[in-house]
C-alpha positions as CSV (number, residue, x, y, z in Angstrom):
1,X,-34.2,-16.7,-11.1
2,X,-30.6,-16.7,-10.2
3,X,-29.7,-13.5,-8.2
4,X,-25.4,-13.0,-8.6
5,X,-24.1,-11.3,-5.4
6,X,-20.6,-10.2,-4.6
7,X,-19.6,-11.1,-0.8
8,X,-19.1,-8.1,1.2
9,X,-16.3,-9.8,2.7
10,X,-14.6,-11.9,0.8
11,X,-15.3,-10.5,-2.8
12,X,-16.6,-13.9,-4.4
13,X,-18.9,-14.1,-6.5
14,X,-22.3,-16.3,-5.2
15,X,-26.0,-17.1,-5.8
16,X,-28.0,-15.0,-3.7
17,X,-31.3,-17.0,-1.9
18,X,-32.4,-13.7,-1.1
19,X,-32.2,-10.3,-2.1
20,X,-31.1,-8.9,1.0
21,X,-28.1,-11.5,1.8
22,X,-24.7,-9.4,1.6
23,X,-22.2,-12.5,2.5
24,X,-21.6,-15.7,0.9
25,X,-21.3,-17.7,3.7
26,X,-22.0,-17.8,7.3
27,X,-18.3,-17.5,8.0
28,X,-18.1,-14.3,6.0
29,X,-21.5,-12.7,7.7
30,X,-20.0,-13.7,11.2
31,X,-16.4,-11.9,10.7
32,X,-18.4,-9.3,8.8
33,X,-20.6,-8.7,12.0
34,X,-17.5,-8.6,14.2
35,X,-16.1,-5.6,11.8
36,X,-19.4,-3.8,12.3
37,X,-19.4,-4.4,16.1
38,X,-15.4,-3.3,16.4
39,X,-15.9,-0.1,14.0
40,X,-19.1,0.9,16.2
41,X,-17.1,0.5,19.5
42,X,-14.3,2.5,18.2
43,X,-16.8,5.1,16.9
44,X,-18.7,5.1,20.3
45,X,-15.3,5.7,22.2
46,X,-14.2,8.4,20.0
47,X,-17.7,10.0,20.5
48,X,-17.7,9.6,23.9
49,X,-13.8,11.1,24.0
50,X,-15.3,14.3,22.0
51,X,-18.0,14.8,24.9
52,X,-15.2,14.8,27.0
53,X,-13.3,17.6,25.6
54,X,-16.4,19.6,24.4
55,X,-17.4,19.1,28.4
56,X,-14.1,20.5,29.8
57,X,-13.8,23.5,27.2
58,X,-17.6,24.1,28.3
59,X,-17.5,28.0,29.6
60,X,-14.6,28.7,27.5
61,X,-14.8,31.3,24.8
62,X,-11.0,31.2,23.6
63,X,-9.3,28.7,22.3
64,X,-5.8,28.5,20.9
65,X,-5.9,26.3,17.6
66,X,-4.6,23.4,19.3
67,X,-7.8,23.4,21.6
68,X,-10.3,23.9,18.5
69,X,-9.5,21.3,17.1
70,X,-10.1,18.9,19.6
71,X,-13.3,20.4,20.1
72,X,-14.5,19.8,16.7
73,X,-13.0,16.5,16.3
74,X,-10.5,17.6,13.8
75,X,-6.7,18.0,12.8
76,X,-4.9,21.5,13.8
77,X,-3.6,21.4,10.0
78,X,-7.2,21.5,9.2
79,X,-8.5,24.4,11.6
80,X,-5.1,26.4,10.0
81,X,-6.4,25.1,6.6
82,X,-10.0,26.8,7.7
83,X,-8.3,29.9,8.9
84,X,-5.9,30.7,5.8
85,X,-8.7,30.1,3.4
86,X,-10.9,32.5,5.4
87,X,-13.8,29.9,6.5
88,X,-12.8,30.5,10.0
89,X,-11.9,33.8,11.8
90,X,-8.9,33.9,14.2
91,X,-7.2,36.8,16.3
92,X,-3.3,36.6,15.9
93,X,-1.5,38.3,19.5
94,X,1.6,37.9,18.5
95,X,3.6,35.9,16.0
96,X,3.6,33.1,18.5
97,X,0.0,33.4,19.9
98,X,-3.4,33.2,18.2
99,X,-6.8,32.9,19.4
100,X,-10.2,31.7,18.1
101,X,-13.6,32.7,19.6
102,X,-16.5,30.1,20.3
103,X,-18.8,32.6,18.8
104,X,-16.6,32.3,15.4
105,X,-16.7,28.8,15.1
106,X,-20.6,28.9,15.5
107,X,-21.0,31.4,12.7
108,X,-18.9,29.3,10.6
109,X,-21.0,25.6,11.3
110,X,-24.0,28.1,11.1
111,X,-23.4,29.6,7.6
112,X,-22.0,26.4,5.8
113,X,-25.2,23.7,6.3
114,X,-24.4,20.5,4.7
115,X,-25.7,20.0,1.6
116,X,-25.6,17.2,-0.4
117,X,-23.0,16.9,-3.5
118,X,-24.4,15.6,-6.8
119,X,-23.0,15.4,-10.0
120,X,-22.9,18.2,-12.4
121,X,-24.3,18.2,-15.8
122,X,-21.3,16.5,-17.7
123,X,-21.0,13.0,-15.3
124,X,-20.4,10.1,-17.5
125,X,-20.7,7.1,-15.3
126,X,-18.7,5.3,-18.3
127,X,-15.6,6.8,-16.9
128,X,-16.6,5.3,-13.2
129,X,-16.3,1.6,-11.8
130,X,-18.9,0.3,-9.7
131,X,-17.5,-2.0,-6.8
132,X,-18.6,-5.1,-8.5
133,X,-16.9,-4.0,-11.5
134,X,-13.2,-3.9,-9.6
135,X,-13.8,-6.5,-8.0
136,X,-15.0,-8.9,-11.7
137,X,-12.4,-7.3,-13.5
138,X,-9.5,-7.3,-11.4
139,X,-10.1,-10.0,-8.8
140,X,-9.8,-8.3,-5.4
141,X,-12.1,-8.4,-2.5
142,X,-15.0,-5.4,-1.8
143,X,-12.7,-5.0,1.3
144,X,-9.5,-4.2,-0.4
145,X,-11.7,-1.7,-2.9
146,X,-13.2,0.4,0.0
147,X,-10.0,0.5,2.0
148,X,-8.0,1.4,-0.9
149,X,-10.6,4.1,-2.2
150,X,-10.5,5.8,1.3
151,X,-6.6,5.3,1.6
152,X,-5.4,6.7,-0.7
153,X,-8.6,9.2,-1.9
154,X,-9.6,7.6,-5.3
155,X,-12.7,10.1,-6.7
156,X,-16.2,9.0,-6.2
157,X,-19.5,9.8,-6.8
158,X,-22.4,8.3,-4.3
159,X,-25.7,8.1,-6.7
160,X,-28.7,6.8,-5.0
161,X,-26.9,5.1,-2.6
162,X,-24.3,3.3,-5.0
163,X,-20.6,4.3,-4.8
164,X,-19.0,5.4,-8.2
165,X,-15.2,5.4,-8.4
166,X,-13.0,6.9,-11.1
167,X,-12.0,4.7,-13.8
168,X,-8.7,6.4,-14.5
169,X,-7.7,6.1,-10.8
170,X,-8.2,2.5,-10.2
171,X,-6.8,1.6,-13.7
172,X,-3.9,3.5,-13.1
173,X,-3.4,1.2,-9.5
174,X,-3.3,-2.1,-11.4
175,X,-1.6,-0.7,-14.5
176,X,2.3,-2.0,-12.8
177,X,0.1,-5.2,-12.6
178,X,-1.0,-5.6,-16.5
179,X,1.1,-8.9,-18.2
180,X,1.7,-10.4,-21.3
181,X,-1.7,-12.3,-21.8
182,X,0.6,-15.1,-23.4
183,X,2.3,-16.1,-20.0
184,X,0.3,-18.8,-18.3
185,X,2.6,-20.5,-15.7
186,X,3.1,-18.1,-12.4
187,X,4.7,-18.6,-8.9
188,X,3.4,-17.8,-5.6
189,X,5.9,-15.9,-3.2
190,X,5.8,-19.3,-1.4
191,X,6.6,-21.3,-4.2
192,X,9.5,-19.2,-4.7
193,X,11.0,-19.4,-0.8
194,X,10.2,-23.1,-1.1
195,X,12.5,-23.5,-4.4
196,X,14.9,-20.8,-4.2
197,X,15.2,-20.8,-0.4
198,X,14.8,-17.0,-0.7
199,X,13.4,-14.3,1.6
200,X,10.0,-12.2,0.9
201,X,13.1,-9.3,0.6
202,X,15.4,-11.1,-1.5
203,X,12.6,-11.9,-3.5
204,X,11.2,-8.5,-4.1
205,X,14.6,-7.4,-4.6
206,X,15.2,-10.0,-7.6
207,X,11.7,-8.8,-9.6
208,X,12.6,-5.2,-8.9
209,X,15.8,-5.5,-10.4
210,X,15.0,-7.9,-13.2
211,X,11.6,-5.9,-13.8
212,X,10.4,-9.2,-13.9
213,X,6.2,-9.8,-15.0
214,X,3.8,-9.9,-11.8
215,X,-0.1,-9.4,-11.4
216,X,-2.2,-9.5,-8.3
217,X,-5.6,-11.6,-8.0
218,X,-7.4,-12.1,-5.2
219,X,-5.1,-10.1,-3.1
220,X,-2.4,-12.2,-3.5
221,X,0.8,-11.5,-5.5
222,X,2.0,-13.9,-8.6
223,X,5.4,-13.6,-10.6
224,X,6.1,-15.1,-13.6
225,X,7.6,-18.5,-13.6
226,X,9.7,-18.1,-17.3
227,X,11.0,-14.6,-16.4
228,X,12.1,-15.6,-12.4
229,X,13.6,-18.7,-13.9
230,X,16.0,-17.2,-16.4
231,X,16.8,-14.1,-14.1
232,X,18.5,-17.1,-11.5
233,X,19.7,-19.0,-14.7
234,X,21.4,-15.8,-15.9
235,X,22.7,-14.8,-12.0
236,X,23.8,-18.2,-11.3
237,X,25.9,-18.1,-15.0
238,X,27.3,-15.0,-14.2
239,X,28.3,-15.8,-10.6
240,X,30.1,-18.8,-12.0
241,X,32.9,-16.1,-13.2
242,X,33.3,-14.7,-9.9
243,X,35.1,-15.7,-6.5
244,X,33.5,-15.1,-3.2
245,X,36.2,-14.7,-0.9
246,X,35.2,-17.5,1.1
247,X,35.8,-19.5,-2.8
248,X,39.4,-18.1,-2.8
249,X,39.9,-19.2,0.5
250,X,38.9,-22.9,0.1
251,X,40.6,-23.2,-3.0
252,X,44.1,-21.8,-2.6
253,X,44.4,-22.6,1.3
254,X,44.5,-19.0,2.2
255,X,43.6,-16.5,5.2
256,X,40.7,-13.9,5.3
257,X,43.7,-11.5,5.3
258,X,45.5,-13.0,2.7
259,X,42.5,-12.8,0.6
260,X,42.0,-8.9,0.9
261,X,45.8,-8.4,0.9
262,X,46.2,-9.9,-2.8
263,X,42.8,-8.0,-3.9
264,X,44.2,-4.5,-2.7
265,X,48.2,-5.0,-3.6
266,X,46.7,-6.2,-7.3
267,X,43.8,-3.7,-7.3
268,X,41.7,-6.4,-8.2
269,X,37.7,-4.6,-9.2
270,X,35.6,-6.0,-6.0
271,X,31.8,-6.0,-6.8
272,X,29.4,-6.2,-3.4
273,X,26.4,-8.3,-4.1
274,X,24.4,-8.2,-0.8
275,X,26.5,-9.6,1.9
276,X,29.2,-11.1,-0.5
277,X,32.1,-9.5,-2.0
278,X,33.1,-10.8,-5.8
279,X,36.1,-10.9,-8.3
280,X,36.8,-12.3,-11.2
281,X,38.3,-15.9,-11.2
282,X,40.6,-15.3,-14.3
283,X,42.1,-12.2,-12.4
284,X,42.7,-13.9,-9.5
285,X,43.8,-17.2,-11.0
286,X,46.0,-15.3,-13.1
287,X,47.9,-13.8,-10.0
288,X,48.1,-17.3,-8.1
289,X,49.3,-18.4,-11.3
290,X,52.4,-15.5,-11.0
291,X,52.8,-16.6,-7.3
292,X,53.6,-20.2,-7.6
């Protein structure tokens, strides 16, 4: 029997020879096991930087909020958060000095025990993706789905060891992504520099402002090829009845200053594309035309 996995790593889709293997190929499971090894490292010296500050604070029975929450490993926001929601008692001085006892931070860890958070009585896990599902549906890697999630705090539910994550949310993240299903042809970004001789900006710049189709597989960005064609058709047709300055210049054997003296003394409309000032050519032909 065939046994369909989903790498850990990469987010392809392979035939398992075992029920236990997580990566798809040995390259995978080796930058996989360096991941591990880095996050445990970084874990360890963040442990071992909490014993540090928990060692020096040993003895102490005040802290100021700054102090508290380096000892629990936390963000001062958070021990305010605590505070104004009445989790954690604290002894205000004056309006620029507070205080919080050792004995108060005990009775708070000591009256909230962890307890484990399971779904109430109307879960539907229709309304919740596993992460096999995001990654089948909408052809990203496991990665980008568990650093997304934790980013940018997508719901979840954790059921027997199996991460749920909210349907709506993850839809909602793709839903600037969702095309025409009739377009077929698509460029790369590279594709794009390499015909266009744009930059990663420009190009950005152009689909923003054309609102031009794009969808995202396999972490990587596509735009489509009909819709990024016309937008320069269209920019190149209407630049065709516009000067540059530099255009005037070349073509009626003038100075920089002569340019911009005609333009203001006419009160010619200037339009400021980028780095490149513009004008109509029948405006300005019309006025050479006067001149000579």
């Amino acid at each position: 029997m065939e046994v369909k996995r989903v790498c850990k790593w990469c987010g392809k889709i392979f035939i398992a020879q075992k029920t236990t293997t997580c990566f798809c190929s040995h390259a995978c499971a080796s930058r996989g096991y360096k991941e591990r090894i880095r996050e445990r490292k970084q874990q360890l010296k963040k442990n071992e930087e909490l014993m540090q500050i928990r060692q020096s604070f040993e003895g102490q029975d005040y802290f100021s909020f700054a102090q508290a929450a380096k000892l629990m490993g936390v963000s001062r926001q958070y021990i305010y958060k605590l505070v104004h929601s009445g989790k954690l008692r604290a002894s205000r001085l004056s309006d620029r000095k507070a205080f919080i006892r050792r004995a108060d931070i005990e009775l708070m860890l000591k009256t909230n025990p962890y307890e484990r958070l399971m779904p109430d009585a109307g879960f539907d896990i229709g309304d919740y993706y596993t992460a096999e599902q995001i990654v089948a549906k909408y052809k990203v890697g496991v990665k980008w789905v568990w650093t997304y999630t934790r980013k940018h705090k997508i719901p979840k539910v954790r059921i027997h060891q199996f991460n749920y994550y909210s349907r709506k949310h993850i839809d909602a993240a793709f839903a600037k992504y969702e095309v025409d299903s009739a377009l077929t042809e698509w460029y790369t970004p590279e594709e794009i520099v390499e015909k266009y001789g744009m930059t990663r900006v420009a190009i950005r710049s152009q689909v923003y402002r054309n609102n031009i189709p794009a969808k995202k597989e396999n972490g990587k960005i596509y735009y489509s090829k009909l819709h990024f064609d016309l937008s320069k058709t269209s920019e190149q047709e209407s630049r065709a009845e516009y000067y540059t300055v530099q255009e005037a210049m070349a073509k009626y054997a003038l100075s920089r200053d002569a340019v911009y003296g005609i333009l203001n003394f006419y009160q010619i409309k200037r339009l400021k594309q980028g780095r490149y000032v513009r004008f109509l050519r029948i405006d300005f032909d019309k006025i050479m035309g006067v001149r000579i």
